[in-house]
BALOBA-1460 file (C-alpha; in Angstrom, 3 decimals):
// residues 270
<rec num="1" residu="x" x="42.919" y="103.930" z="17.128"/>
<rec num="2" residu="x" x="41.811" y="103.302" z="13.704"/>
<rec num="3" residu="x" x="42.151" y="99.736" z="14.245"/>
<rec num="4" residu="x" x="40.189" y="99.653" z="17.145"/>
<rec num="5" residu="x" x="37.389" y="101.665" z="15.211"/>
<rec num="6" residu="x" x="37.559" y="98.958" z="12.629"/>
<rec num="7" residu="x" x="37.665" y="96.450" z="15.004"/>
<rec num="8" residu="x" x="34.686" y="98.424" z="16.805"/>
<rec num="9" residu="x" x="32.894" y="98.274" z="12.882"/>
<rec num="10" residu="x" x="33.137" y="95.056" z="12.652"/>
<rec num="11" residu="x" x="31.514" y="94.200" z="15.593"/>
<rec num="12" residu="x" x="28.604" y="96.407" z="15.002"/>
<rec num="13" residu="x" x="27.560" y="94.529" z="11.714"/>
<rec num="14" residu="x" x="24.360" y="92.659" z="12.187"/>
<rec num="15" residu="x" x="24.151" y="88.467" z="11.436"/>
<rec num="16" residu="x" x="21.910" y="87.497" z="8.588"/>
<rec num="17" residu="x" x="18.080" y="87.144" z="9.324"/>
<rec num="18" residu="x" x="17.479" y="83.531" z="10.261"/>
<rec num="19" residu="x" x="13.901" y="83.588" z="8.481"/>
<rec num="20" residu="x" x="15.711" y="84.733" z="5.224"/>
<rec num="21" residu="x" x="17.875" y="81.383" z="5.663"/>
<rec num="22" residu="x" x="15.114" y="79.546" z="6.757"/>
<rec num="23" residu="x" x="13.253" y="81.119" z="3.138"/>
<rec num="24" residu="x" x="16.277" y="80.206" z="0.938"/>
<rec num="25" residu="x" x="16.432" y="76.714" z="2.355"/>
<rec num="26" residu="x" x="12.859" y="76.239" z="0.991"/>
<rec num="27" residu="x" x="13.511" y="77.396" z="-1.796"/>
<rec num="28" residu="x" x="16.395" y="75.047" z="-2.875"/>
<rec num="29" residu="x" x="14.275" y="72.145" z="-1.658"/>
<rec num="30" residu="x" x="11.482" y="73.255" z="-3.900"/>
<rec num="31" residu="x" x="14.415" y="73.627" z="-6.934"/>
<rec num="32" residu="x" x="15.490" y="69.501" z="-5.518"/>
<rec num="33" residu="x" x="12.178" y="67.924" z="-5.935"/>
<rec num="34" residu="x" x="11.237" y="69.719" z="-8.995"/>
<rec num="35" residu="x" x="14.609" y="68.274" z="-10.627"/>
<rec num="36" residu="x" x="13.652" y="65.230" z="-8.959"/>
<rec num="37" residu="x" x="10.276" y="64.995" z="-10.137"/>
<rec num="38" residu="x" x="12.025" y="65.913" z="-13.540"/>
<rec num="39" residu="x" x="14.854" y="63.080" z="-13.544"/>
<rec num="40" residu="x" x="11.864" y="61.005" z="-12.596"/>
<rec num="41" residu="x" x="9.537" y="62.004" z="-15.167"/>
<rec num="42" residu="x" x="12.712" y="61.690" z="-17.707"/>
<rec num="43" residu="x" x="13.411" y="58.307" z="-16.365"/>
<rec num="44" residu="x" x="10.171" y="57.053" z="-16.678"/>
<rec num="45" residu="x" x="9.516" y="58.664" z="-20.419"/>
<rec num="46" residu="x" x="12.732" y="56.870" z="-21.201"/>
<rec num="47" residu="x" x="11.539" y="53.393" z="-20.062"/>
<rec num="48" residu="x" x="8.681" y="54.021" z="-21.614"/>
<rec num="49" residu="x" x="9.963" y="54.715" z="-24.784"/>
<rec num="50" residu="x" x="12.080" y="51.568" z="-24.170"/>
<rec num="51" residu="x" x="9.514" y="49.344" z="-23.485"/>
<rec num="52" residu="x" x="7.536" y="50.587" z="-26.705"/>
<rec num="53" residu="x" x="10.836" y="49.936" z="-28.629"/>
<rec num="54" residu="x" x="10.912" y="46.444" z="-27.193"/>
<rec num="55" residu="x" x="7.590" y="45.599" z="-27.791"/>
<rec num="56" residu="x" x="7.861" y="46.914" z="-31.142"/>
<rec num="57" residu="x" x="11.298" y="44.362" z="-31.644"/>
<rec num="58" residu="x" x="9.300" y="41.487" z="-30.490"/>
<rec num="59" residu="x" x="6.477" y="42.396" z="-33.056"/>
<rec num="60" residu="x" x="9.015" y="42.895" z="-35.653"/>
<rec num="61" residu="x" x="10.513" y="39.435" z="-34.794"/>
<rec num="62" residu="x" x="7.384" y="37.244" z="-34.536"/>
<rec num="63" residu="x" x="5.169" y="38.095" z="-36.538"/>
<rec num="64" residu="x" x="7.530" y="36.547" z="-39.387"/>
<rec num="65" residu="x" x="7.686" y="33.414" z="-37.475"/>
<rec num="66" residu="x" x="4.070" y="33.296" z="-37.173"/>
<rec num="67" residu="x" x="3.224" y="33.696" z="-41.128"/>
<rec num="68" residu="x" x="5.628" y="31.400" z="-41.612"/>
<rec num="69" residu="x" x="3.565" y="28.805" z="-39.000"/>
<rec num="70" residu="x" x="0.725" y="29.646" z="-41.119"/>
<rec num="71" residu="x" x="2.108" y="28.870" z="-44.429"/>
<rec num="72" residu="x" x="3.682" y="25.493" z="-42.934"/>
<rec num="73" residu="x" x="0.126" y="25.213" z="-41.981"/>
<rec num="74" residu="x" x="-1.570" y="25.812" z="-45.182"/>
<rec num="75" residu="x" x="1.176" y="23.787" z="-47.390"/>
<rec num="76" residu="x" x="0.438" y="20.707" z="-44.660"/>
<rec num="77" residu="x" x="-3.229" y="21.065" z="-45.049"/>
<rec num="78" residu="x" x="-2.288" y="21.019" z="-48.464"/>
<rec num="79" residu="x" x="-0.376" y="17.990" z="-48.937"/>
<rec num="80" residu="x" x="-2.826" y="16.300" z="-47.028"/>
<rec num="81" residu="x" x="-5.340" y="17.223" z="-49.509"/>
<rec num="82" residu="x" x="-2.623" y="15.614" z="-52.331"/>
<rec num="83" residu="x" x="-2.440" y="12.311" z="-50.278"/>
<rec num="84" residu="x" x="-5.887" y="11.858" z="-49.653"/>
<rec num="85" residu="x" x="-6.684" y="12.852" z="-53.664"/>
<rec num="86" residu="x" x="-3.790" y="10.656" z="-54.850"/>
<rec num="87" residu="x" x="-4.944" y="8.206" z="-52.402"/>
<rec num="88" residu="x" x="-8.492" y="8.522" z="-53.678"/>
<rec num="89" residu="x" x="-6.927" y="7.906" z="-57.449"/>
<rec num="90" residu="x" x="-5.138" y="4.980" z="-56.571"/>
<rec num="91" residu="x" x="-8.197" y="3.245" z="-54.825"/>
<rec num="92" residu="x" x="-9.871" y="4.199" z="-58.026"/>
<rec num="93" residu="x" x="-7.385" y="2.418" z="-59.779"/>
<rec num="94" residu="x" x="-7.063" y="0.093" z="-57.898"/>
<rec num="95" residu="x" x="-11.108" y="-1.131" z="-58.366"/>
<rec num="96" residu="x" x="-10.932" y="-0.793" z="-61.934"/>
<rec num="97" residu="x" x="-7.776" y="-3.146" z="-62.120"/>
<rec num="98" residu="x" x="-9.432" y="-5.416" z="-59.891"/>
<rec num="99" residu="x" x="-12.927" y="-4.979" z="-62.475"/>
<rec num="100" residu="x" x="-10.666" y="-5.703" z="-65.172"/>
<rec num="101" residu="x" x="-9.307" y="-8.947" z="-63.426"/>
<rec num="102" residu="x" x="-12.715" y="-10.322" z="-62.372"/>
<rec num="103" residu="x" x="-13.550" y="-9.479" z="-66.013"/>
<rec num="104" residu="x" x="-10.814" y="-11.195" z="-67.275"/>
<rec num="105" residu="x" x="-11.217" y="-13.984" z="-64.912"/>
<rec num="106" residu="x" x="-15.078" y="-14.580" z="-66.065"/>
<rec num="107" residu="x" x="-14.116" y="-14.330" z="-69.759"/>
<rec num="108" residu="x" x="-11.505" y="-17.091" z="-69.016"/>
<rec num="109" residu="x" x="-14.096" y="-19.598" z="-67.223"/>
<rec num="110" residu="x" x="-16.319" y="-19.262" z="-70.221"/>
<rec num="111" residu="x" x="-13.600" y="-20.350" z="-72.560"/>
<rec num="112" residu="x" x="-12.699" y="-22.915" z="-69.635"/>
<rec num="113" residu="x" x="-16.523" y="-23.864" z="-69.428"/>
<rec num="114" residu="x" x="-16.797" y="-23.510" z="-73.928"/>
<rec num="115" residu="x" x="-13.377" y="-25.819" z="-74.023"/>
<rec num="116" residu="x" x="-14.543" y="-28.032" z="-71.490"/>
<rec num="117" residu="x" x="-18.140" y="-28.808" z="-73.049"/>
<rec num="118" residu="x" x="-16.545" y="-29.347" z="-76.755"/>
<rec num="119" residu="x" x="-13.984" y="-31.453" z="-74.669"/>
<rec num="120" residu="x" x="-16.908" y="-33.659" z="-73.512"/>
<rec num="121" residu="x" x="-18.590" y="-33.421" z="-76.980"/>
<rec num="122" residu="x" x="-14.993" y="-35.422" z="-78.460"/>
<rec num="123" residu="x" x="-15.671" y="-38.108" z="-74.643"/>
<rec num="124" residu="x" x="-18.753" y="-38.661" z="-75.712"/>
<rec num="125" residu="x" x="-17.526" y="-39.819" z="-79.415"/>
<rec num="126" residu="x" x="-14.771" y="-41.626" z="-77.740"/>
<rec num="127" residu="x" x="-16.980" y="-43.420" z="-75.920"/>
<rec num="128" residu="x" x="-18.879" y="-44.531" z="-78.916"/>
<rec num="129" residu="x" x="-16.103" y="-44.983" z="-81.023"/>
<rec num="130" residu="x" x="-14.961" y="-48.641" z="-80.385"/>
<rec num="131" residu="x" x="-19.047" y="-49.419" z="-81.809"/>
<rec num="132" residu="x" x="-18.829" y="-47.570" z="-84.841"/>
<rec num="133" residu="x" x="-17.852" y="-51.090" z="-86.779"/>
<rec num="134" residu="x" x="-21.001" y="-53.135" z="-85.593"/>
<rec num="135" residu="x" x="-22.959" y="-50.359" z="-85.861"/>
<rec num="136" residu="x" x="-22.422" y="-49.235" z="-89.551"/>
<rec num="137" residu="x" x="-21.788" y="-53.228" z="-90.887"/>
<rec num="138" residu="x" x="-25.546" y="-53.995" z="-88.959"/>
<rec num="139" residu="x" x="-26.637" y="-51.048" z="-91.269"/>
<rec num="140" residu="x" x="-26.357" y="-52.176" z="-94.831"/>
<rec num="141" residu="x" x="-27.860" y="-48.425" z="-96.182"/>
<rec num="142" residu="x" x="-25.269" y="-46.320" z="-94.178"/>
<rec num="143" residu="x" x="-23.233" y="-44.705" z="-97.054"/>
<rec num="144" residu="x" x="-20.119" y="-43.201" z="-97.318"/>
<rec num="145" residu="x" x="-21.339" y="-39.717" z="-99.295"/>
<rec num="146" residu="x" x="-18.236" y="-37.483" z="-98.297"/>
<rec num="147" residu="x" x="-14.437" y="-37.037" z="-97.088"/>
<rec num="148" residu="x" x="-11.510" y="-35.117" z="-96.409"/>
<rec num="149" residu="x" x="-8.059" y="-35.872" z="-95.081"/>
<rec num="150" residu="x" x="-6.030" y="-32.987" z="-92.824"/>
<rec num="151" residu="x" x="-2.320" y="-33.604" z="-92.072"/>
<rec num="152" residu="x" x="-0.280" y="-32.105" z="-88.989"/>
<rec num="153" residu="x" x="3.091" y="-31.400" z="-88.015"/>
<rec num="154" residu="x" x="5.689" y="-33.321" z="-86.976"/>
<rec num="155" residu="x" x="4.402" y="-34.544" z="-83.415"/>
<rec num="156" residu="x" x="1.776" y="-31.743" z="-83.374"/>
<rec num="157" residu="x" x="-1.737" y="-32.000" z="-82.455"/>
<rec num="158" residu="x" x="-2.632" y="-28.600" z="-83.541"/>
<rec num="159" residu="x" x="-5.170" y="-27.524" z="-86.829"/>
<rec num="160" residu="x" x="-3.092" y="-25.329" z="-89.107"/>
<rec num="161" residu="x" x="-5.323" y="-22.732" z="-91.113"/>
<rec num="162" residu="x" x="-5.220" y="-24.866" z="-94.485"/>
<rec num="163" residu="x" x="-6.925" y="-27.496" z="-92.302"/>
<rec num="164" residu="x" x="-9.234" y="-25.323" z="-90.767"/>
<rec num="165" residu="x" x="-10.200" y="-23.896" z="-94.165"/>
<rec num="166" residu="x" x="-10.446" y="-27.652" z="-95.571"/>
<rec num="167" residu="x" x="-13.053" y="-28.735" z="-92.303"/>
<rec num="168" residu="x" x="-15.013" y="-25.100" z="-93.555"/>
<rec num="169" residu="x" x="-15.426" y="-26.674" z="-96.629"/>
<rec num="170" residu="x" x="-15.869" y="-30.167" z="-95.700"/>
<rec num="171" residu="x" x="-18.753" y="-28.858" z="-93.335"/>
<rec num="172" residu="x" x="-21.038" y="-26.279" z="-95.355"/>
<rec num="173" residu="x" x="-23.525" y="-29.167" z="-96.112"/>
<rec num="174" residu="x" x="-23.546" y="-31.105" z="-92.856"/>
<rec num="175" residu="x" x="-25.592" y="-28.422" z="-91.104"/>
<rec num="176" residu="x" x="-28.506" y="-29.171" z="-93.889"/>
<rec num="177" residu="x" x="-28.148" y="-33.088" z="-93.655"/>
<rec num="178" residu="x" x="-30.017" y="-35.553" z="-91.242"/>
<rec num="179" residu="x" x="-28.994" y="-39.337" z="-90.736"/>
<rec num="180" residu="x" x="-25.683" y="-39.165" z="-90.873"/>
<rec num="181" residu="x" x="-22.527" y="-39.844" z="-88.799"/>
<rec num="182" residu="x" x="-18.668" y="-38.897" z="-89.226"/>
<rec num="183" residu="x" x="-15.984" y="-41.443" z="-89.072"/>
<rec num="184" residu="x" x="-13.202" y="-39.272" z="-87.332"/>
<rec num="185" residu="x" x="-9.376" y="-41.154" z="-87.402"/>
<rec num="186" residu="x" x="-6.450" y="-40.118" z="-86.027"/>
<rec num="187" residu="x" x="-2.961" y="-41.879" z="-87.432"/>
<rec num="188" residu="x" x="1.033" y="-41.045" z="-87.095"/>
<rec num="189" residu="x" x="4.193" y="-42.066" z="-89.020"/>
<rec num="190" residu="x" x="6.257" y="-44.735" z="-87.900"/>
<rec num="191" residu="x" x="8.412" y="-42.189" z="-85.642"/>
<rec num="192" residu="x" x="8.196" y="-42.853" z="-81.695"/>
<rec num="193" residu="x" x="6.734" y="-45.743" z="-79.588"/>
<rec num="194" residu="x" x="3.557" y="-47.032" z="-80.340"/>
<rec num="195" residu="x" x="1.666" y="-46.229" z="-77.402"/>
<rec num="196" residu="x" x="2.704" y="-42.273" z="-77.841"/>
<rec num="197" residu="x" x="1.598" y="-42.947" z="-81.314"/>
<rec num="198" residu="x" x="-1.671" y="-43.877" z="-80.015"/>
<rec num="199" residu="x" x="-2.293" y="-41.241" z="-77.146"/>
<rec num="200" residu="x" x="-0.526" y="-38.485" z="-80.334"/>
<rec num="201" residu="x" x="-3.355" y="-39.803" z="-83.026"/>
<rec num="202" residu="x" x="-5.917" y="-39.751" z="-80.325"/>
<rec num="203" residu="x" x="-5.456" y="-36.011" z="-79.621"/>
<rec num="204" residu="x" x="-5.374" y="-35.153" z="-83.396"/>
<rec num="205" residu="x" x="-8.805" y="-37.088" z="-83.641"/>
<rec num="206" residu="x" x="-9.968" y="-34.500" z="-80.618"/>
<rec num="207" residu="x" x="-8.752" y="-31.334" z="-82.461"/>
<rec num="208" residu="x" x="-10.626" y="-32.125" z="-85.604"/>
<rec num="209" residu="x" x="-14.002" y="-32.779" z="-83.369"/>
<rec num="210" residu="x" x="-13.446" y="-30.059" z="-80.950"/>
<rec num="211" residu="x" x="-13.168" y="-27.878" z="-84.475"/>
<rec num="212" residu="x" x="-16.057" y="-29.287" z="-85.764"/>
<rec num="213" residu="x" x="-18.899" y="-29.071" z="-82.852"/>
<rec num="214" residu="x" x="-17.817" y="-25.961" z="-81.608"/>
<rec num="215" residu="x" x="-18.111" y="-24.298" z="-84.709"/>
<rec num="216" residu="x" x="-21.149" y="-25.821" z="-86.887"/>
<rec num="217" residu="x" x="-23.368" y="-27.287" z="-83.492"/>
<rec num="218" residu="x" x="-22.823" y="-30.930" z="-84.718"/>
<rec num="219" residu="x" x="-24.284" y="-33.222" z="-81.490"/>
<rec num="220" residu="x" x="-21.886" y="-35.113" z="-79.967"/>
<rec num="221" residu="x" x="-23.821" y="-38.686" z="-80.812"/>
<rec num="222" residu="x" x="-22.800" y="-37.890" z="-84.749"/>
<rec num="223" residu="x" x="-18.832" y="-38.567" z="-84.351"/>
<rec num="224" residu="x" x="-17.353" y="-41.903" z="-83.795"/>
<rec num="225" residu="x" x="-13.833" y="-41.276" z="-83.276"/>
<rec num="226" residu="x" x="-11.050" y="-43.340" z="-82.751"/>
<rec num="227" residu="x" x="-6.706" y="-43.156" z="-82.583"/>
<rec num="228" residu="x" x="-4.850" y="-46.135" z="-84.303"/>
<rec num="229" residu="x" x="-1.755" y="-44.532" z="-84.006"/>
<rec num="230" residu="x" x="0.941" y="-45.862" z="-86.715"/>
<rec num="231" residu="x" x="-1.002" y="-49.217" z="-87.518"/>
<rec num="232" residu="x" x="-2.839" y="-48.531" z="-91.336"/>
<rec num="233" residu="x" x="-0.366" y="-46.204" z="-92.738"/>
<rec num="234" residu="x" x="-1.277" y="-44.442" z="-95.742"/>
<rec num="235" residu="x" x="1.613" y="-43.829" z="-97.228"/>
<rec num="236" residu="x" x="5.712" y="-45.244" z="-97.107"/>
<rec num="237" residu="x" x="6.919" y="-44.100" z="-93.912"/>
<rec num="238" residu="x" x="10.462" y="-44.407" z="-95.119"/>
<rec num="239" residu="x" x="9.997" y="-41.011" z="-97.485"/>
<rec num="240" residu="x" x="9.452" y="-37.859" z="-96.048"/>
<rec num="241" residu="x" x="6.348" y="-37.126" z="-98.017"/>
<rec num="242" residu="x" x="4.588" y="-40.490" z="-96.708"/>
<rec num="243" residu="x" x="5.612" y="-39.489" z="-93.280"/>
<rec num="244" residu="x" x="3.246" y="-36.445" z="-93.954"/>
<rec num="245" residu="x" x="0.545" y="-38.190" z="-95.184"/>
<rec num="246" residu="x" x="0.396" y="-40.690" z="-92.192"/>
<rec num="247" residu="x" x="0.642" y="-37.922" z="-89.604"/>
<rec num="248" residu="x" x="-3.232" y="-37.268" z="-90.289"/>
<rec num="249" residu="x" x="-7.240" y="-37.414" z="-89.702"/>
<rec num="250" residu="x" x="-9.611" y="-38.930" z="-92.027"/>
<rec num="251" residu="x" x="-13.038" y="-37.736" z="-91.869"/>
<rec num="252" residu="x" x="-15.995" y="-39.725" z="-93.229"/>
<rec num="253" residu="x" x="-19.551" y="-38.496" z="-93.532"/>
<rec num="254" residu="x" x="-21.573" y="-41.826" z="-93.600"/>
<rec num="255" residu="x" x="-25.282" y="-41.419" z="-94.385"/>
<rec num="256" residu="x" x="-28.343" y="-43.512" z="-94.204"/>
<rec num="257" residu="x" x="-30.238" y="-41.206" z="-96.600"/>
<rec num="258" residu="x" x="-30.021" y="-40.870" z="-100.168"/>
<rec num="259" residu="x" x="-30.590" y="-37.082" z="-100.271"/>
<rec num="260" residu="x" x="-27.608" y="-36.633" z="-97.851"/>
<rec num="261" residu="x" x="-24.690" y="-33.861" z="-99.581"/>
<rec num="262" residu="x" x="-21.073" y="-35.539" z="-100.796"/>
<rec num="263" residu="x" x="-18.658" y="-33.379" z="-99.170"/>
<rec num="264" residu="x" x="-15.258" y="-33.578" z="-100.213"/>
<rec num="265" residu="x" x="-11.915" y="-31.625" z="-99.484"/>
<rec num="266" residu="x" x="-8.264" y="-32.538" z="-100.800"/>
<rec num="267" residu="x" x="-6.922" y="-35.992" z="-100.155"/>
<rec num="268" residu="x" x="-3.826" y="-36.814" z="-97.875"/>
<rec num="269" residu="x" x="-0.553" y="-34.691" z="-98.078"/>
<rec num="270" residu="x" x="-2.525" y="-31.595" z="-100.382"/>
């Protein structure tokens, strides 16, 4: 009996409400999309945050690389600067060499040009020389007022400074003189062939000339020169002092006025 009254119980209970099921189901759908909306919001606050911290890593990581483009830029621009300054330098220096060349080159002609016209000063005389004996013998009042003697090396054709210093001498009064003409003769020792002897003498006749016009303005039409080589020796050519005194020019001032000066320097050999 009691079991049947339980039984009977039972069955009297009453099933839940369907709109309080129908309320709770709302409610837990409500509770779903708010954690939804949540996850979401969390998801998207996180790839936010991620996409700051990336952009933040790229910042950190090129903005090195880009000061360092700008000092590869400025240290180019730089060196460029150099080149073009050191290139600037070198034209620079390059110019002034070449000034210094064209100078050097113009100061050379006009030694050329001075050598060359006290070259054709000694032609001229050369040309006059071989009329020097018909012209002084046809003058019986052409005078011998002054000489001097300068030796040379052994097969040299070069004015040492004693000779130099001798012609100085030799010449102070010739500037101040009118009518008068020099006798220049070249000679050699007995050493070599004759016609070396000749050509050697010849160019020791030149120096003395060349030495002379240059120097004091004497005209050209004043020297008679002449090379005769080894043929009127001076001296024995079989010592060595008469050697020296045979390789030598002999200068003669002859004058057809009285008033002309008598130049003289030392004699052969001194």
């Amino acid at each position: 009996m009691v079991f049947e009254m339980h039984l009977s119980g039972s069955g009297s209970q009453e099933d839940p409400c369907p709109l309080a099921i129908s309320h709770a189901g709302g409610r837990e759908k409500r509770i779903m999309q708010r954690l939804s909306l949540a996850f979401a919001a969390a998801a998207l606050a996180a790839l936010g945050a991620t996409g700051c911290a990336t952009k933040n890593y790229v910042r950190n990581q090129t903005t090195p690389l880009v000061e360092h483009t700008d000092q590869l830029e400025q240290k180019t621009a730089q060196n460029n600067r150099d080149i073009k300054d050191v290139d600037q330098r070198s034209q620079a220096g390059i110019q002034q060499a070449q000034n210094s060349a064209d100078s050097a080159t113009q100061n050379a002609q006009n030694a050329s040009k001075q050598a060359g016209d006290a070259q054709m000063a000694a032609n001229d005389a050369v040309h006059r020389a071989d009329s020097l004996d018909s012209v002084v013998k046809g003058l019986d009042n052409y005078k011998q007022m002054g000489d001097v003697t300068v030796t040379f090396g052994f097969d040299k054709a070069v004015l040492t400074d004693d000779d130099r210093q001798q012609l100085d001498q030799f010449a102070q009064n010739l500037t101040s003189a009118s009518g008068f003409l020099l006798e220049v003769t070249g000679g050699t020792d007995s050493t070599g062939p004759a016609q070396y002897n000749y050509d050697l003498s010849q160019r020791r006749a030149d120096a003395v000339v060349q030495y002379l016009a240059s120097k004091y303005n004497i005209p050209a039409h004043r020297f008679y020169l002449i090379g005769i080589g080894k043929d009127q020796a001076v001296a024995d050519n079989k010592t060595r002092e008469g050697r020296k005194q045979n390789r030598r020019v002999e200068i003669q001032m002859l004058s057809n006025s009285g008033t002309a000066a008598a130049p003289t320097a030392g004699g052969p050999g001194e």
